[in-house]
TITOR-912898 format. One record per residue: x, y, z of N, C-alpha, C, O, CB in turn. Coordinates in Angstrom, 1 decimal. Glycine has a CB too. Layout:
TITOR-912898
n.u/n.v/n.w/ca.u/ca.v/ca.w/c.u/c.v/c.w/o.u/o.v/o.w/cb.u/cb.v/cb.w
X/Y/Z/X/Y/Z/X/Y/Z/X/Y/Z/X/Y/Z;
...
***
This chain:
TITOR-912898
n.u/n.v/n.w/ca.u/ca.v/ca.w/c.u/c.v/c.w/o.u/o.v/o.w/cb.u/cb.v/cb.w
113.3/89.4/116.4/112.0/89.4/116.0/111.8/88.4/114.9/112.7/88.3/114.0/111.5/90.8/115.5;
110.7/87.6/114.8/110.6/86.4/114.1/110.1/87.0/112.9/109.5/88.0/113.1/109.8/85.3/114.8;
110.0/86.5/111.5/109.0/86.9/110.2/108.0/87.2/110.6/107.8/88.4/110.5/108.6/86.0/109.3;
106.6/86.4/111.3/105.7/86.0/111.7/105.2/87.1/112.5/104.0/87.3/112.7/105.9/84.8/112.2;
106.7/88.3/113.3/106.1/89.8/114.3/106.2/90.4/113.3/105.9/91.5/113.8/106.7/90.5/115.7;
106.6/90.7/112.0/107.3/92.1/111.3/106.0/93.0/111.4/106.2/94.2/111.7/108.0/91.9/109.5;
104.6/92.4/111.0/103.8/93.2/110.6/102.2/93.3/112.1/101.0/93.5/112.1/103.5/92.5/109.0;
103.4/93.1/113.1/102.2/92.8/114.5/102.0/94.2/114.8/102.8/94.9/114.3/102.9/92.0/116.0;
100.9/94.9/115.6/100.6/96.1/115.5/101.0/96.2/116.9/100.9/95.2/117.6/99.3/96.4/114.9;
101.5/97.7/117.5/102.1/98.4/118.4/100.9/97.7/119.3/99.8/97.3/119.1/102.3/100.1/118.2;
101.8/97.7/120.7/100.7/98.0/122.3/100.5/99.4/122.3/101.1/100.4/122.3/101.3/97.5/124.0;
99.3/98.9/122.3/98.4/100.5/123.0/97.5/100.4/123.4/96.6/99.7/123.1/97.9/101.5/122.3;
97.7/101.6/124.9/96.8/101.5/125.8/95.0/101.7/125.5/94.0/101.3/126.0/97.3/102.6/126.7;
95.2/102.2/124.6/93.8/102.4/123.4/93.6/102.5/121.9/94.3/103.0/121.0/93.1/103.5/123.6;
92.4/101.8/122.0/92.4/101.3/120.0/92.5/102.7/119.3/91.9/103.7/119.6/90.6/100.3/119.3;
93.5/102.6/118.2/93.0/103.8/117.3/92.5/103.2/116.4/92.7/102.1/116.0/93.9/104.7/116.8;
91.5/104.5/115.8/91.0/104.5/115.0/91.3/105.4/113.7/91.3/106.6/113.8/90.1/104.5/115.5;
91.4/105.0/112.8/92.1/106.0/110.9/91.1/106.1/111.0/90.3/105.2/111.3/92.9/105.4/109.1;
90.7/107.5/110.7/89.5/108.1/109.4/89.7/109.0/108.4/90.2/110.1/108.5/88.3/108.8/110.1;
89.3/108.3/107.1/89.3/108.8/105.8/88.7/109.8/105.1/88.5/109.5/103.9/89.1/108.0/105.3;
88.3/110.8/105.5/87.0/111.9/104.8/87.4/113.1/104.2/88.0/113.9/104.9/85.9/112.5/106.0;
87.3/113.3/103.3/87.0/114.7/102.5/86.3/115.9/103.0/86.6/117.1/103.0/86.3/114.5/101.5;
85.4/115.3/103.4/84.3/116.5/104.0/84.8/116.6/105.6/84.9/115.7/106.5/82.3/115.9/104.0;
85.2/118.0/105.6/85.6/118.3/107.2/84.8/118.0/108.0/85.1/117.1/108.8/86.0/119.5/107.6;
83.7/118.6/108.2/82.6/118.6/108.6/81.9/117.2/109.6/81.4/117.2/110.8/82.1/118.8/107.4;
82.1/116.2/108.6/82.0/115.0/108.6/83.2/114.3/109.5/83.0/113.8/110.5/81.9/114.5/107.3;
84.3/114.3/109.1/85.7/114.3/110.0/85.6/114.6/111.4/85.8/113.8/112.3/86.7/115.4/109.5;
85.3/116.1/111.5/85.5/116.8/113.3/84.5/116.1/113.7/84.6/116.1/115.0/85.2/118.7/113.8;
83.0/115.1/113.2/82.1/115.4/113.7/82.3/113.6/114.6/81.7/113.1/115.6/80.8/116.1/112.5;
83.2/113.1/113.8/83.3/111.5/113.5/84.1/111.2/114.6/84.0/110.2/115.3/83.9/111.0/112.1;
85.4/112.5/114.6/86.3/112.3/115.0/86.1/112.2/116.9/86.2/111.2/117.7/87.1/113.4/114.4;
85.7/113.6/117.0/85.2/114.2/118.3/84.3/112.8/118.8/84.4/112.2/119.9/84.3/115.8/118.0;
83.5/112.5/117.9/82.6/111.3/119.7/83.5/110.0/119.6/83.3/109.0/120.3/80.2/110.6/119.4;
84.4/110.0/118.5/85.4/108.4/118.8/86.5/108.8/119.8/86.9/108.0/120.5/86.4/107.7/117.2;
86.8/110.0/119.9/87.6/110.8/121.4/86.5/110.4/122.5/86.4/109.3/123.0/87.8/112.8/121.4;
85.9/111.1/122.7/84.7/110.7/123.5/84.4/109.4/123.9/83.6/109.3/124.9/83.8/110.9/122.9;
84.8/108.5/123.5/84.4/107.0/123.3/85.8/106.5/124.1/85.9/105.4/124.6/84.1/106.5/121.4;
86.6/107.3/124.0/88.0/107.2/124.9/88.7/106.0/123.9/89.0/104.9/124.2/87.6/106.4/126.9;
88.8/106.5/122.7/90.0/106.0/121.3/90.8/107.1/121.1/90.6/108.3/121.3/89.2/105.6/119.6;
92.1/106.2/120.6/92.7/107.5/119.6/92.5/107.9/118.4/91.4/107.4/118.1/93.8/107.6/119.6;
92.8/108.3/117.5/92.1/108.5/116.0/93.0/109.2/115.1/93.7/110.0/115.8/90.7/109.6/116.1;
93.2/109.2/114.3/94.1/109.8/113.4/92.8/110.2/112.3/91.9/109.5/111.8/95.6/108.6/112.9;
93.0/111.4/112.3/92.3/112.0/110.5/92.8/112.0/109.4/94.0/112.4/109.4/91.9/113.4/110.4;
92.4/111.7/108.2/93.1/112.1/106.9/91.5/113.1/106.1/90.3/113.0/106.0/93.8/110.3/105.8;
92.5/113.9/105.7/91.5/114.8/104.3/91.1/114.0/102.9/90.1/114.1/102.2/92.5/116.4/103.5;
92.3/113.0/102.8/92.2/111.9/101.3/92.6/111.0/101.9/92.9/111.0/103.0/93.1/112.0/99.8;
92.6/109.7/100.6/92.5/108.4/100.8/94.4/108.4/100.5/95.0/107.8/101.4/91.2/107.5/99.7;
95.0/108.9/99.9/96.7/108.5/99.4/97.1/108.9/100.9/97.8/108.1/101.5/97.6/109.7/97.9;
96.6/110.0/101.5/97.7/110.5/102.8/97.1/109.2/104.3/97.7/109.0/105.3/97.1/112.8/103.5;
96.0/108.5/104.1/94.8/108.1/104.8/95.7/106.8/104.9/96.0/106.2/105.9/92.9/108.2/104.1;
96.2/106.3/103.4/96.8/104.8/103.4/98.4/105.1/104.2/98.7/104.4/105.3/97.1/104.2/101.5;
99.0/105.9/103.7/100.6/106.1/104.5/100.1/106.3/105.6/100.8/105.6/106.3/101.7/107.6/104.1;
98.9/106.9/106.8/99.2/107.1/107.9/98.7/105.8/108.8/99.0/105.7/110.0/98.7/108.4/108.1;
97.9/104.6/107.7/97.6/103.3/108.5/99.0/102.2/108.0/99.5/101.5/108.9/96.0/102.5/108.0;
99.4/102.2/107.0/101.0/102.0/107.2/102.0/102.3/107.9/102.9/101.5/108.0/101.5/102.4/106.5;
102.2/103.5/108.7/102.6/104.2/109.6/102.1/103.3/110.6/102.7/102.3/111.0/102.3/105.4/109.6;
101.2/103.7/111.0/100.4/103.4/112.9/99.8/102.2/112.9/99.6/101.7/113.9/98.8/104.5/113.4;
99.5/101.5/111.5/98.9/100.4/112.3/97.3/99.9/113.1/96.9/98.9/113.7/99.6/100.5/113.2;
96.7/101.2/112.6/95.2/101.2/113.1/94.0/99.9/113.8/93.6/99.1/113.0/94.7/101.7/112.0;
93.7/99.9/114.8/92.9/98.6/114.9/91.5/98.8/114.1/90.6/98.0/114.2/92.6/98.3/116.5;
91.6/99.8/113.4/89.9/99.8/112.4/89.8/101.4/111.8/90.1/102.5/112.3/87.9/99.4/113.7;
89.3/100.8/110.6/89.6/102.0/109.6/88.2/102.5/109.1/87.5/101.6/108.5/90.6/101.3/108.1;
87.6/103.6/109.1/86.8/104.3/108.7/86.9/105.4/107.2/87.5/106.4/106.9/86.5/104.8/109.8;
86.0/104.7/106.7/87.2/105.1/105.1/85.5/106.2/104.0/84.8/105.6/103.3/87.9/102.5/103.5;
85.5/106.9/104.1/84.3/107.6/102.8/85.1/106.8/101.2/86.2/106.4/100.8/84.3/110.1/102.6;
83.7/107.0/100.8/83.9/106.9/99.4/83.9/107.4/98.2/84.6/107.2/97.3/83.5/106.4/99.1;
83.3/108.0/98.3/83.3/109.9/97.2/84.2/110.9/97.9/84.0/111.5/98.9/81.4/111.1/97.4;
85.3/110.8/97.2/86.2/111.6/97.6/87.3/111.9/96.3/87.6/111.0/95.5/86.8/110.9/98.8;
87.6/113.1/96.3/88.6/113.7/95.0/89.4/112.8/94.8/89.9/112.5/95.9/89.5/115.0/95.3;
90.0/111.9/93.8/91.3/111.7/93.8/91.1/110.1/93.9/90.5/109.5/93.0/92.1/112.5/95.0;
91.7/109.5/94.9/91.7/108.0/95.1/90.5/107.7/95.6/90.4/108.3/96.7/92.8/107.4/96.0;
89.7/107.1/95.3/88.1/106.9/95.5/88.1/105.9/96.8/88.9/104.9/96.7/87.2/106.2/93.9;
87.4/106.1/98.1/87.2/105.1/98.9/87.3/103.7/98.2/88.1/102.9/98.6/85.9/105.3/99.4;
86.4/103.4/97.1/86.7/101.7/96.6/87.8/101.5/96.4/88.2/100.4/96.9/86.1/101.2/95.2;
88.7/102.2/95.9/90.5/102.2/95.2/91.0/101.9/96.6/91.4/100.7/96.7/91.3/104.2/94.3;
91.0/102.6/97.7/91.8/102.5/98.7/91.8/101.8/99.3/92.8/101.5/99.9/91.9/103.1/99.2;
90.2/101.2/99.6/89.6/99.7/100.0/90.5/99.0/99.7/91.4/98.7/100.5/88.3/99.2/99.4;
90.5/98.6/98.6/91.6/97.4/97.7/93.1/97.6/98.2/93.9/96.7/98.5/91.6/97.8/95.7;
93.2/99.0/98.1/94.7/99.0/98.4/94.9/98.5/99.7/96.1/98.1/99.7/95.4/100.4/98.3;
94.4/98.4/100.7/94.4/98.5/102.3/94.3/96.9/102.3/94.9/96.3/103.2/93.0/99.5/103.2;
93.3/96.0/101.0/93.0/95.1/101.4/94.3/93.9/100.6/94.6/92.7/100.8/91.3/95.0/101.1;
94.8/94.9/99.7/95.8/93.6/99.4/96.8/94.2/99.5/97.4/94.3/98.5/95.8/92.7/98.0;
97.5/95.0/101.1/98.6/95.2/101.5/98.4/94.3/102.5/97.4/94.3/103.3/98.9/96.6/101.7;
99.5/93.3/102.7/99.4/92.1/103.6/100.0/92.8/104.7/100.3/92.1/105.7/100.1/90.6/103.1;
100.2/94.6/104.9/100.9/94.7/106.6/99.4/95.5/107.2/99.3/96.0/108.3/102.8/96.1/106.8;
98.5/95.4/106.2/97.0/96.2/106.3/96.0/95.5/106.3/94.9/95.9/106.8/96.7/97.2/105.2;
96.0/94.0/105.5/95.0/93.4/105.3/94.0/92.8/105.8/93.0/92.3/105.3/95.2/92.8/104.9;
94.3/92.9/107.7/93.9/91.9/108.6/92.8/93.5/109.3/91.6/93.3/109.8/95.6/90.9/109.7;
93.5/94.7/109.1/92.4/95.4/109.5/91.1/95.7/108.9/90.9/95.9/107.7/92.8/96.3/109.7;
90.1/95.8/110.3/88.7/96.4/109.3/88.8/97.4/108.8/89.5/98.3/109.2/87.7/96.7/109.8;
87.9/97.4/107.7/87.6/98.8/106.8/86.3/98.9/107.0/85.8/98.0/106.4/87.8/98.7/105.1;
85.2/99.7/107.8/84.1/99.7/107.6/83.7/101.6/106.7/84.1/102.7/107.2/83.5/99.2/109.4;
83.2/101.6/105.5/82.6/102.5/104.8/81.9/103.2/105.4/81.3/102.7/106.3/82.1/102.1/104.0;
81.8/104.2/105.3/80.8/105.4/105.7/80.7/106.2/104.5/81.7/106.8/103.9/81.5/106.3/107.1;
79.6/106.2/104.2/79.1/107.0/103.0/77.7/107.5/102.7/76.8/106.8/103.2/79.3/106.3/101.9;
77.4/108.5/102.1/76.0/109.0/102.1/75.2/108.1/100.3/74.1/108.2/99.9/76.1/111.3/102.1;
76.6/107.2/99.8/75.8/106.2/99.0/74.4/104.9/99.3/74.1/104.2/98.3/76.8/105.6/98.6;
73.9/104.9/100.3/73.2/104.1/100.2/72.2/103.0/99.6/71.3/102.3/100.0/73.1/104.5/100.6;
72.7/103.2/98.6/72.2/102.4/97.2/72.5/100.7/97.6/73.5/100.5/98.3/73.4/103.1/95.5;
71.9/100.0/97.2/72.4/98.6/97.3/73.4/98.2/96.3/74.1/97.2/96.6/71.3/97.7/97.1;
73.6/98.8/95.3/74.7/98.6/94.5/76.1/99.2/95.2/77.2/98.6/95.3/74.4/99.3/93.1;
75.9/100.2/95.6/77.5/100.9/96.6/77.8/100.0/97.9/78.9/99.8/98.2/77.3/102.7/97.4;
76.6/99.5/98.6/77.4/98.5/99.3/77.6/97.3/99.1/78.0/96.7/100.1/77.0/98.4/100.1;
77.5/96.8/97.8/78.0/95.1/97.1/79.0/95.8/96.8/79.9/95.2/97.2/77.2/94.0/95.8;
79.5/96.9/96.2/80.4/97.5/95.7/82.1/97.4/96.6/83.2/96.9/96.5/79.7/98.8/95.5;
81.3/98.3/97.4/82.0/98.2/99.4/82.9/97.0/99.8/84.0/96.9/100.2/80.5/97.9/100.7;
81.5/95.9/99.4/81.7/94.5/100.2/82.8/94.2/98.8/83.7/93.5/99.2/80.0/93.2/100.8;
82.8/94.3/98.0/83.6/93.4/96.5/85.3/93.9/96.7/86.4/93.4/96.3/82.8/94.1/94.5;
85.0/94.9/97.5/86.4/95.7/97.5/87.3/95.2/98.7/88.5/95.6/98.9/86.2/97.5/97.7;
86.6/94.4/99.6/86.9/94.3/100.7/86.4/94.6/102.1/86.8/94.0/103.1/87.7/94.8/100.5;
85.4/95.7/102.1/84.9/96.4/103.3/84.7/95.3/103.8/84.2/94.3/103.3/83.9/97.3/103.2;
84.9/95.6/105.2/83.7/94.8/106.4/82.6/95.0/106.6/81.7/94.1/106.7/83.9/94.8/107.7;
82.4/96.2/106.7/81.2/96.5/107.2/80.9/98.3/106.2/81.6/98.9/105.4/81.5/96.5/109.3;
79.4/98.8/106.8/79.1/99.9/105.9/78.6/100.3/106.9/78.2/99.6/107.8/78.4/99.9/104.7;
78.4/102.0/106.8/77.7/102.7/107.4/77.0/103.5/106.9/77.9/103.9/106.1/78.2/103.1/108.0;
76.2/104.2/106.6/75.2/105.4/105.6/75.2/106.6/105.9/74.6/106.5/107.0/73.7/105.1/105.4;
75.5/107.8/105.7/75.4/108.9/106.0/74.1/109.4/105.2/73.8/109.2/104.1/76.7/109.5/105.7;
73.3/110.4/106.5/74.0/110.7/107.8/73.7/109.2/108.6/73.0/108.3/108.3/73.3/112.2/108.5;
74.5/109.5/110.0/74.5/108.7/110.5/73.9/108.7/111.7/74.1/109.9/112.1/75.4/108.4/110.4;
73.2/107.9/112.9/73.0/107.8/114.0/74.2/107.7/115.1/74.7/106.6/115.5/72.2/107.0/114.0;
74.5/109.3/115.4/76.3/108.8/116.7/75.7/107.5/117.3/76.7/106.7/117.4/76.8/110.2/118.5;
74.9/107.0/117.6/74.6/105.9/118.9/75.0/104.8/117.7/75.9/104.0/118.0/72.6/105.7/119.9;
74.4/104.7/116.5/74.9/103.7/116.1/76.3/103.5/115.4/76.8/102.5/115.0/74.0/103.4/115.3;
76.7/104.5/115.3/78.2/104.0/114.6/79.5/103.8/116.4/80.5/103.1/116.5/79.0/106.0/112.9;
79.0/104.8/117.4/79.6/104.1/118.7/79.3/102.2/118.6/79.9/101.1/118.8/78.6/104.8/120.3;
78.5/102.6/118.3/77.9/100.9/118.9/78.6/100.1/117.4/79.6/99.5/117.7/75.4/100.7/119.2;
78.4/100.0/116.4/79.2/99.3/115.5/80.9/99.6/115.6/81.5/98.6/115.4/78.7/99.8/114.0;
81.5/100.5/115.9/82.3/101.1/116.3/83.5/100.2/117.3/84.7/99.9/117.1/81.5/102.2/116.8;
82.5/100.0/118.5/82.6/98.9/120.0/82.7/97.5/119.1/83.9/97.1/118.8/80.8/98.9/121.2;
81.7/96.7/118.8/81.2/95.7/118.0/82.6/95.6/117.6/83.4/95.2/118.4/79.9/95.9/116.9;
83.1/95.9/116.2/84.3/95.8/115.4/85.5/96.0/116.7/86.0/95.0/117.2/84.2/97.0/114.0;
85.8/96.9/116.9/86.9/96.3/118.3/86.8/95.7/119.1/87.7/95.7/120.0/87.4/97.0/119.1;
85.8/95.0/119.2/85.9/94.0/120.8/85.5/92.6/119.4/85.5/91.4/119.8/84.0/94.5/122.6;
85.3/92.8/118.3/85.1/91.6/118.0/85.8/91.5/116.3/85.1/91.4/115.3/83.4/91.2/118.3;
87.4/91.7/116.1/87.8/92.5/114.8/87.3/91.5/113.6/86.6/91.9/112.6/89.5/92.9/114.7;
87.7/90.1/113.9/87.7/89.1/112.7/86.0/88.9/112.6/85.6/88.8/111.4/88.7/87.6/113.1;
85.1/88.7/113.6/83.9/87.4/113.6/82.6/88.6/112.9/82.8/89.8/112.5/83.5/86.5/115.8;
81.4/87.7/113.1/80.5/88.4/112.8/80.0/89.4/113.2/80.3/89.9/114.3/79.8/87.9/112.8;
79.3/89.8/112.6/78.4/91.8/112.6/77.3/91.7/112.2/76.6/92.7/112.1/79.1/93.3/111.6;
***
Protein backbone atom coordinates (compact mmCIF):
# COMPACT_ATOMS: atom_id res chain seq x y z
CA UNK A 1 0.00 0.00 0.00
CA UNK A 2 1.43 3.27 -1.19
CA UNK A 3 1.34 6.67 1.36
CA UNK A 4 -1.08 8.21 -0.99
CA UNK A 5 -3.92 4.75 0.07
CA UNK A 6 -3.29 4.95 3.97
CA UNK A 7 -6.23 7.20 4.34
CA UNK A 8 -8.54 5.84 1.18
CA UNK A 9 -11.96 4.91 2.42
CA UNK A 10 -13.28 1.13 2.46
CA UNK A 11 -15.50 -0.32 -0.71
CA UNK A 12 -18.88 -0.33 0.01
CA UNK A 13 -21.70 -1.57 -1.50
CA UNK A 14 -23.47 1.61 0.05
CA UNK A 15 -22.62 5.10 1.19
CA UNK A 16 -22.65 5.53 4.90
CA UNK A 17 -23.71 8.03 6.46
CA UNK A 18 -22.29 9.39 10.49
CA UNK A 19 -24.89 11.20 12.32
CA UNK A 20 -24.12 13.38 15.21
CA UNK A 21 -27.29 14.29 17.53
CA UNK A 22 -28.07 14.63 21.07
CA UNK A 23 -31.59 14.67 20.69
CA UNK A 24 -32.80 11.01 20.14
CA UNK A 25 -35.69 11.95 18.73
CA UNK A 26 -34.05 13.75 16.00
CA UNK A 27 -31.50 10.74 15.51
CA UNK A 28 -34.27 7.68 15.02
CA UNK A 29 -36.04 10.20 12.99
CA UNK A 30 -32.85 11.09 10.58
CA UNK A 31 -31.68 7.83 10.90
CA UNK A 32 -34.72 5.71 9.79
CA UNK A 33 -35.47 7.61 6.25
CA UNK A 34 -31.44 7.56 5.39
CA UNK A 35 -32.17 3.53 5.83
CA UNK A 36 -34.92 4.04 3.74
CA UNK A 37 -33.02 5.86 1.20
CA UNK A 38 -31.06 2.41 1.01
CA UNK A 39 -27.62 3.97 3.10
CA UNK A 40 -25.93 2.70 5.91
CA UNK A 41 -25.66 5.04 8.89
CA UNK A 42 -23.93 4.90 11.98
CA UNK A 43 -25.53 7.11 15.07
CA UNK A 44 -23.68 8.90 17.74
CA UNK A 45 -25.51 10.56 21.03
CA UNK A 46 -22.15 13.26 21.11
CA UNK A 47 -19.78 14.76 19.07
CA UNK A 48 -16.30 12.93 21.02
CA UNK A 49 -17.94 9.29 20.35
CA UNK A 50 -19.41 10.78 16.69
CA UNK A 51 -15.47 11.72 15.81
CA UNK A 52 -13.85 8.06 16.90
CA UNK A 53 -16.69 6.38 15.00
CA UNK A 54 -15.78 8.51 11.49
CA UNK A 55 -12.17 7.71 12.25
CA UNK A 56 -13.09 4.23 12.53
CA UNK A 57 -15.49 3.84 9.33
CA UNK A 58 -14.61 6.35 7.20
CA UNK A 59 -18.02 7.85 6.36
CA UNK A 60 -18.91 9.22 2.79
CA UNK A 61 -20.85 12.35 4.59
CA UNK A 62 -21.28 13.48 7.97
CA UNK A 63 -24.40 14.96 9.52
CA UNK A 64 -23.30 16.71 12.65
CA UNK A 65 -26.02 19.09 15.20
CA UNK A 66 -24.62 21.84 16.89
CA UNK A 67 -26.11 22.40 20.34
CA UNK A 68 -25.03 19.61 21.93
CA UNK A 69 -23.61 18.88 25.74
CA UNK A 70 -20.03 18.74 25.74
CA UNK A 71 -18.03 19.17 22.36
CA UNK A 72 -20.21 21.62 20.51
CA UNK A 73 -21.03 20.77 16.73
CA UNK A 74 -18.59 23.98 15.73
CA UNK A 75 -15.64 22.21 17.94
CA UNK A 76 -16.05 18.96 16.11
CA UNK A 77 -16.56 20.63 12.72
CA UNK A 78 -12.94 21.83 13.13
CA UNK A 79 -11.83 18.69 14.52
CA UNK A 80 -13.13 16.53 11.49
CA UNK A 81 -11.91 19.43 9.30
CA UNK A 82 -8.25 19.51 10.21
CA UNK A 83 -7.91 15.71 10.68
CA UNK A 84 -6.27 15.12 7.22
CA UNK A 85 -7.76 11.09 7.44
CA UNK A 86 -11.36 13.18 7.83
CA UNK A 87 -10.84 16.31 5.97
CA UNK A 88 -11.94 15.41 2.48
CA UNK A 89 -15.42 14.34 4.05
CA UNK A 90 -18.63 16.41 3.98
CA UNK A 91 -19.90 17.88 7.09
CA UNK A 92 -23.28 19.20 6.32
CA UNK A 93 -24.96 20.84 9.83
CA UNK A 94 -28.29 20.25 10.89
CA UNK A 95 -29.56 22.50 13.48
CA UNK A 96 -32.65 24.27 14.75
CA UNK A 97 -30.04 27.52 14.79
CA UNK A 98 -31.13 29.21 11.87
CA UNK A 99 -29.78 32.54 12.49
CA UNK A 100 -27.46 33.93 9.71
CA UNK A 101 -24.79 34.21 12.16
CA UNK A 102 -24.86 30.15 12.99
CA UNK A 103 -24.54 29.46 9.53
CA UNK A 104 -21.28 31.78 8.68
CA UNK A 105 -20.44 30.29 11.87
CA UNK A 106 -21.01 26.54 10.32
CA UNK A 107 -19.37 27.60 7.08
CA UNK A 108 -15.98 29.27 9.15
CA UNK A 109 -15.65 25.90 10.82
CA UNK A 110 -15.60 24.07 7.85
CA UNK A 111 -19.20 22.86 7.10
CA UNK A 112 -20.29 22.25 3.61
CA UNK A 113 -23.39 22.60 3.70
CA UNK A 114 -26.49 23.43 6.48
CA UNK A 115 -29.63 22.24 7.17
CA UNK A 116 -32.31 23.96 9.67
CA UNK A 117 -34.37 22.12 11.95
CA UNK A 118 -37.09 21.20 11.67
CA UNK A 119 -36.57 19.86 8.57
CA UNK A 120 -38.42 18.90 5.28
CA UNK A 121 -37.56 14.66 4.97
CA UNK A 122 -37.92 15.43 1.00
CA UNK A 123 -35.40 18.03 1.41
CA UNK A 124 -32.60 16.71 3.43
CA UNK A 125 -33.16 13.10 1.00
CA UNK A 126 -32.60 15.30 -1.75
CA UNK A 127 -29.50 17.35 -0.28
CA UNK A 128 -28.60 14.14 1.19
CA UNK A 129 -28.40 12.44 -2.77
CA UNK A 130 -26.85 15.90 -4.07
CA UNK A 131 -23.70 15.58 -1.55
CA UNK A 132 -23.14 11.73 -2.48
CA UNK A 133 -23.46 11.79 -6.00
CA UNK A 134 -21.59 15.03 -6.07
CA UNK A 135 -19.04 15.03 -2.64
CA UNK A 136 -16.40 17.79 -3.69
CA UNK A 137 -18.47 20.33 -6.36
CA UNK A 138 -21.26 22.72 -5.93
CA UNK A 139 -24.68 22.71 -3.88
Amino acid sequence: MGLFNVFSKPKREKPLILHIDDDEINRVLVEETLVQMGLDVLGSPNAADGIQLALKNLPDLILLDIEMPGITGYDACLNIKGNPKLEKIPVLMLTGLGQVKAVEKALSCGANGYISKPFDLNRLTATVRKWLENPGGQH
